[in-house]
N, C-alpha and C positions, 0 to 999 in steps of 0.2 A: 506158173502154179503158185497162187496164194500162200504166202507161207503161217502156220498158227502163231500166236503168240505161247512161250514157249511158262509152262504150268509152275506156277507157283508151289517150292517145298512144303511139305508138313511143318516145320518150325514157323515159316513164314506164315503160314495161314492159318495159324495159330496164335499171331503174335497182337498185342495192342500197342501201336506204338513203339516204344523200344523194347517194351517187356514182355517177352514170352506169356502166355496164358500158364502154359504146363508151369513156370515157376509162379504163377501168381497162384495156383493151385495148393503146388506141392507145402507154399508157406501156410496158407492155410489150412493145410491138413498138420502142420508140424505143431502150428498153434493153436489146433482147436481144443476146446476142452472135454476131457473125461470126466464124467461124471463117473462112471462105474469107479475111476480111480480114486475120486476124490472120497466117494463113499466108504470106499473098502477101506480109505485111513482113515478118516473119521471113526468106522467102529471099530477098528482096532484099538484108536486112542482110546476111545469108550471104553474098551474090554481092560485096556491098561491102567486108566483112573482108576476104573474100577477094582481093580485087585491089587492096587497101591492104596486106597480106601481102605480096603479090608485089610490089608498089614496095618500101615496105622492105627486104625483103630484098636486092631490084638494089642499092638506094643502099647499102644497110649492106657488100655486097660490093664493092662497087663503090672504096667509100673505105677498103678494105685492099690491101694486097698483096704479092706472095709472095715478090717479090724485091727489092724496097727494105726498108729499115727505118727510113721515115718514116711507121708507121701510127700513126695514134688510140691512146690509151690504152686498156686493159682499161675504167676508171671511167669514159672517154668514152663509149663505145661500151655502154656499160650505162646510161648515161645517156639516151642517145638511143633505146635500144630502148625504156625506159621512157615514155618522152617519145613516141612513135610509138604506143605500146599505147596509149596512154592517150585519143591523137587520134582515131585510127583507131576504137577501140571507142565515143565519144562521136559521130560522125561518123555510121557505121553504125547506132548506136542510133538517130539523128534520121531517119535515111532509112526503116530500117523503123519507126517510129514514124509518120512523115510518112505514109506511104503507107497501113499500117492504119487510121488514123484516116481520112483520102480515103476509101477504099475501103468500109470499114464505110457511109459515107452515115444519120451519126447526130449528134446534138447534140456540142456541144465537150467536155462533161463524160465519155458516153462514149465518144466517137472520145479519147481521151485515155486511157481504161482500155484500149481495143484498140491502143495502140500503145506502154501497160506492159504486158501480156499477147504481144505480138510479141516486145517484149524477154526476156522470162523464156521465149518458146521457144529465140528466139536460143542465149539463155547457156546454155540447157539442152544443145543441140543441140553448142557448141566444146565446153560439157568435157566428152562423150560424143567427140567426135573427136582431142579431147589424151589422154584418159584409155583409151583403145581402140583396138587392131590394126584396128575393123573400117572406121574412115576412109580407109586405103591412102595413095595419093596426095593425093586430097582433103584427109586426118586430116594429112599431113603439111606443105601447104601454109595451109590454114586453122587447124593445129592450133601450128603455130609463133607465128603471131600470141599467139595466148589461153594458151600456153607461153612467152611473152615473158618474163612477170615471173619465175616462176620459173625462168627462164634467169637474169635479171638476180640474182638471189638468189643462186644458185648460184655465181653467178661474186664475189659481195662476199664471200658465205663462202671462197673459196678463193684470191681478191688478201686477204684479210685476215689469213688464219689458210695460208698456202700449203704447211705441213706437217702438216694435217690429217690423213693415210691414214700417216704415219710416226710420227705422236705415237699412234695412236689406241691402242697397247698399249707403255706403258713400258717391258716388260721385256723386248721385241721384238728391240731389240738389242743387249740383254745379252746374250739367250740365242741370240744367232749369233753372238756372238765366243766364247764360253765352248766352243759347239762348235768352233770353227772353230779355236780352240789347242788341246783337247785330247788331240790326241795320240792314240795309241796308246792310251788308258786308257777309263775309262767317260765318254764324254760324258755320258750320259743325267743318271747321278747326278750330275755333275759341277754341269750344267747345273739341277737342281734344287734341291744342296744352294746354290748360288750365289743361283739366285730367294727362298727362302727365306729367305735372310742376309740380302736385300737389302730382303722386305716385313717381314721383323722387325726391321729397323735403323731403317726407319719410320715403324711402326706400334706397335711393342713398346719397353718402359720401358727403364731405361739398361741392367740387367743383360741385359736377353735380346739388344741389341744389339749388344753387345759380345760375348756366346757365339755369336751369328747369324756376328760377323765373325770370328771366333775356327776355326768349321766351315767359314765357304767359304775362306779362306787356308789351310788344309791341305787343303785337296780342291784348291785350285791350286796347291799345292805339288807335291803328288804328282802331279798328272796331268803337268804341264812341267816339273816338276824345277828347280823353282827354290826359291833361297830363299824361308824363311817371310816374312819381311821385305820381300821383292818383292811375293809372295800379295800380304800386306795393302795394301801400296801399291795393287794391283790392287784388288781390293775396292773401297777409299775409290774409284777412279774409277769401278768401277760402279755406286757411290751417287751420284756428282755424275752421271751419264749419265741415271741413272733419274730424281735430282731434277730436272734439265733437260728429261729427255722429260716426264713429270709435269705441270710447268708450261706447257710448249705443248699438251698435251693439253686442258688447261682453258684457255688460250687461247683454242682451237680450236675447243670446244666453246662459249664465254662469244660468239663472232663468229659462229657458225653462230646460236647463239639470238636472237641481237640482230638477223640477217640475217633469220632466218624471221618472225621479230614484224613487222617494217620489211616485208617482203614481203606480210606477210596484210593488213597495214592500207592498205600499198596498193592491194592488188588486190580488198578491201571496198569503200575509197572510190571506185575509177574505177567498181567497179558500180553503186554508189548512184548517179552524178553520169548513169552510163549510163540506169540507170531514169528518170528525173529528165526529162534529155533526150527517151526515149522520151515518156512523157508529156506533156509540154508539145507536142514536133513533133506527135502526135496530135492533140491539140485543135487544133496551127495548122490541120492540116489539117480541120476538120472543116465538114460541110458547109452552108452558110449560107445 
């Protein structure tokens, strides 16, 4: 009597090679991702900016006001906003991190990527509501938060450099007093032979400087009727006006740069430290 060949186990027949299928499963099932989790901390962190938004703001209005003038400084109060972004977004990040990681019901490794993964919906999710009409009220309350820093930006550029929008064109107002004495005569020419005098007295080697100043004192001659000798006194002040504005133009410009650097490295590092947090709250939460 023939004998069978005797029936391969479950585990055996299951297996690929030296690894069980059921363990190459079960890891993927440990590792796959929740979305339902990731979501649920995302809007929680959402709900959390959001009412860390709303405190801030109370307090931040709260310690101005309209009719004394014992408020905070401009640097206070940019200080404090930043100091508040910075909580508030670390705070929120742990929340919805904490609760992804909970919620996912997965090891600490990835309950800890679901609640870096909640994070990057978060941050996705403010600057779609700073950056866009379609937030409303929500976009305006949540979106002031994650609009903090570049508030605070904004406002060093303009306590630092505070004739930014007046420097921003030298010849601005040369050429609204040029019109503004001309007289009866040709502004227009007046007003350009004068610009001209003034980027060639600049720009241009000593003879053209001097033919630059040579043409706008008789073009102010004759429009006001005054002496040539006055002209050119006049002249020489709208070179010192323009080398004046000039100077605070780059100023201006030198404090806005220095502002936007100082602002982008802030607002990298509190994400990073944001991520960070999410991550770690994730794995605290994860389930044991």
């Amino acid at each position: 009597m023939a004998l069978r060949p005797a029936a391969a186990s479950p585990r055996e027949s299951f297996s690929a090679g030296t690894v069980p299928i059921a363990d190459d499963l079960r890891t993927v099932m440990l590792h796959r991702l929740s979305w339902g989790a990731v979501l649920a901390g995302a809007a929680s962190a959402l709900v959390v900016q959001l009412v860390l938004t709303l405190i801030g703001i109370g307090v931040g209005l709260a310690a101005v006001s309209a009719t004394t003038g014992d408020n905070p400084g401009v640097g206070t109060l940019s200080q404090g906003a930043l100091l508040w972004w910075v909580f508030s977004g670390l705070f929120a990040s742990a929340v919805g991190g904490f609760l992804a990681g909970r919620l996912s019901g997965k090891p600490a490794a990835t309950a800890g990527h679901h609640g870096l993964i909640s994070f990057v919906a978060t941050t996705l999710v403010l600057v779609y509501l700073s950056t866009s009409a379609a937030g409303g009220l929500l976009g305006g309350a949540a979106g002031g938060l994650a609009s903090a820093l570049g508030g605070t930006v904004r406002t060093a550029a303009e306590t630092a450099a505070p004739s930014l929008g007046r420097a921003a064109d030298p010849f601005a107002g040369i050429e609204r007093q040029v019109r503004d004495t001309a007289g009866g005569q040709d502004p227009q020419a007046l007003r350009d032979t004068t610009v001209q005098a003034v980027r060639a007295a600049l720009t241009g080697d000593a003879a053209q400087q001097q033919q630059a100043r040579d043409r706008a004192a008789e073009a102010l001659s004759k429009a006001k009727a005054i002496p040539v000798d006055q002209a050119r006194q006049q002249v020489q002040d709208y070179e010192t006006q323009y080398r004046e504005a000039a100077n605070q133009a780059r100023q201006a410009a030198e404090a806005t740069r220095k502002a936007a650097a100082q602002g982008a490295l802030y607002a990298a590092g509190a994400l990073i430290l944001g991520a960070l947090a999410a991550y770690l709250a994730g794995r605290s939460g994860a389930v044991t």
